[in-house]
N, C-alpha and C positions, 0 to 999 in steps of 0.2 A: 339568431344569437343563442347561446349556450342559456340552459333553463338554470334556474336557482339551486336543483338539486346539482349541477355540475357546479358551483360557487362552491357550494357548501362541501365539495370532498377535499380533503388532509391536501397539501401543496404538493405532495409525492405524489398521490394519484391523476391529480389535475396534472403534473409535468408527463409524468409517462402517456397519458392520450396527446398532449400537443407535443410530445417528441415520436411521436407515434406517426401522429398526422404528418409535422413536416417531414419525417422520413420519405413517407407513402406520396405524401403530393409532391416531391421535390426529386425521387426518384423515377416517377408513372406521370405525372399529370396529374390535372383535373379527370379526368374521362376513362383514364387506364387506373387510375386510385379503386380500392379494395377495403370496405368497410370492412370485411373478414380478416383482412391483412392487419389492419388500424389496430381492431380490436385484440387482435391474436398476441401482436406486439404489446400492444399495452397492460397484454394479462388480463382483461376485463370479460366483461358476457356481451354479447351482441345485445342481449334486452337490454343491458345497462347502457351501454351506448345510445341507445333510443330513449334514455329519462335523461339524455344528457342534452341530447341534439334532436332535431327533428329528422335529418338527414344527410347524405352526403352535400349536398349544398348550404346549407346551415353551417357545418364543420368547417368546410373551405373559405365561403363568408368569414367564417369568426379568424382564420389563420390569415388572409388578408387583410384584417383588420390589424391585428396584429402588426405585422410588416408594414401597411401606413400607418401607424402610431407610431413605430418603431421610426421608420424614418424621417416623420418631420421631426423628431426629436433630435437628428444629426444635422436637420435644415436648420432647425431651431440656434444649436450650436453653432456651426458653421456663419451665421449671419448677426452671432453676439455682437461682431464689431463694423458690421454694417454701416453706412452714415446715411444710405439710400439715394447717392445723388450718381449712382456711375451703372446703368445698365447690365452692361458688358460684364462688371464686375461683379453684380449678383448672379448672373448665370455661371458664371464661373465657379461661383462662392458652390453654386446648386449642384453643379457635377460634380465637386471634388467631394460634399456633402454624401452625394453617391454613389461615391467608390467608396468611401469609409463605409458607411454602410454597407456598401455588398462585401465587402471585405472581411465585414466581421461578422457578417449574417446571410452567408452564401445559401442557407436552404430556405429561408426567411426570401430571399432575393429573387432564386429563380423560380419559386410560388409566385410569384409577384410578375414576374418577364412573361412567363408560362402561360400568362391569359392572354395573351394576342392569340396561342393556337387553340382557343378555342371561342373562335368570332362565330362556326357555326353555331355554337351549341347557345343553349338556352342561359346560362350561368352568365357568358359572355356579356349581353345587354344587360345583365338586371345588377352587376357588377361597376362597366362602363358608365351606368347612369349613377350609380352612388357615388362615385369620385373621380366625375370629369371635371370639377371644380375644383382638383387635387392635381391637376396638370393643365392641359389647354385656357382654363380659361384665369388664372393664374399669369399663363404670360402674355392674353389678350389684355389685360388689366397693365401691366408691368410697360407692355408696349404701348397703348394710349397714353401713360403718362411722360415716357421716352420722348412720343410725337411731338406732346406738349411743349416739353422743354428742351424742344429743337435739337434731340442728343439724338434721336430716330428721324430717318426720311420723311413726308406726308404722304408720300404717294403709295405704301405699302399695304396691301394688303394684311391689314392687323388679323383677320381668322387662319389665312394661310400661312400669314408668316410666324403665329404662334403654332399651328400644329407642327410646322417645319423646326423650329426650334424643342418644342418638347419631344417629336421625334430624333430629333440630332443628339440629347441629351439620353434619350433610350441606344440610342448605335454607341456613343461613349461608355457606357455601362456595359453592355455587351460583349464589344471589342477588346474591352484591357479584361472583361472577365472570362473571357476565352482565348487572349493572345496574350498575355503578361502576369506575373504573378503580382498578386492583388498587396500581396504584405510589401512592395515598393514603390509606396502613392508619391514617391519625391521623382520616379522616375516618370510618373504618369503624368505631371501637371503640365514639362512642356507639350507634353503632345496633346493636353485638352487645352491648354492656349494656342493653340496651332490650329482644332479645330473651329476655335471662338477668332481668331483673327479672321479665318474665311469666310465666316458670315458676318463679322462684325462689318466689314470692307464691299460686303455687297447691301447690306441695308442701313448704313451709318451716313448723317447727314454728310455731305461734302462739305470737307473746310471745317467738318466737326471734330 
């Protein structure tokens, strides 16, 4: 995380390094990002950059951060009128959640998508472990309670059938953010209903 001395600079200088940053990670990646580049953009000194951050890993940590705070505040939103008794319909609530999201914070966004290509590297695991509690196990919990109250099959594989779901909800995000334009979320919902009926129809109690 970012040291006290990066708190404590004027709101202008603080925006220019993380408009700096998500230029650099949301253009290159993680791995092709260029602390010279960061720093050049942002007018600053390479030293001062190192009283701010430990590193280029430090920096990317804190802009991920970022973008999940950022976004469960649209989960947040999105599920104000929740009642919590329809499955189906919180995962729904959750995609449509993130396409607004990506919609309005596309360099915010694909910072965030951009860590699957890098499962080699070192960043990937120590990344994964801070917030797989922030996906997978999220719908392992959502889906035990499903099982419960007879609205989910019993026979399902609850580990696989939550990674299969929080991945379905990454290909949705992907999909309308590479094949549709994002500013027409009214055009997108039937077709993420369209995705949520096909799986709803193969893990949905019968006669449920």
């Amino acid at each position: 995380m970012p040291t006290n001395t990066f708190f404590n600079l004027t709101k202008e200088k603080k925006e220019r390094v993380i408009n700096a940053a998500l230029d650099e990670f949301a253009d290159k990646g993680y791995t092709n990002a260029s602390i010279t580049n960061i720093v050049n953009k942002a007018e600053i000194a390479k030293g001062s950059f190192y009283q701010y951050f430990e590193g280029k890993d430090d920096l990317y940590k804190y802009i991920l951060k970022k973008a999940v705070d950022k976004e469960i505040k649209y989960i947040e939103k999105e599920l104000e009128s929740f009642d919590g008794e329809d499955f189906f319909d919180y995962w729904r609530r959750l995609n449509i959640a993130g396409i607004k999201y990506t919609r309005e914070n596309k360099k915010l966004a694909k910072i965030a998508a951009d860590i699957a290509n890098e499962k080699n590297g070192k960043i990937y695991q120590s990344v994964i472990e801070k917030y797989k509690g922030f996906g997978e196990e999220i719908f392992e919990t959502l889906l035990k309670d499903a099982v419960k109250s007879g609205e989910v099959r019993k026979d399902i594989n609850i580990e696989y059938t939550a990674h299969l779901l929080y991945k379905a909800s990454f290909f949705i995000t992907d999909y309308f953010y590479e094949n549709q334009d994002l500013n027409q979320l009214n055009e997108f919902i039937p077709l993420i209903d369209n995705v949520i009926n096909i799986i709803e129809h193969g893990i949905k109690k019968e006669g449920g």
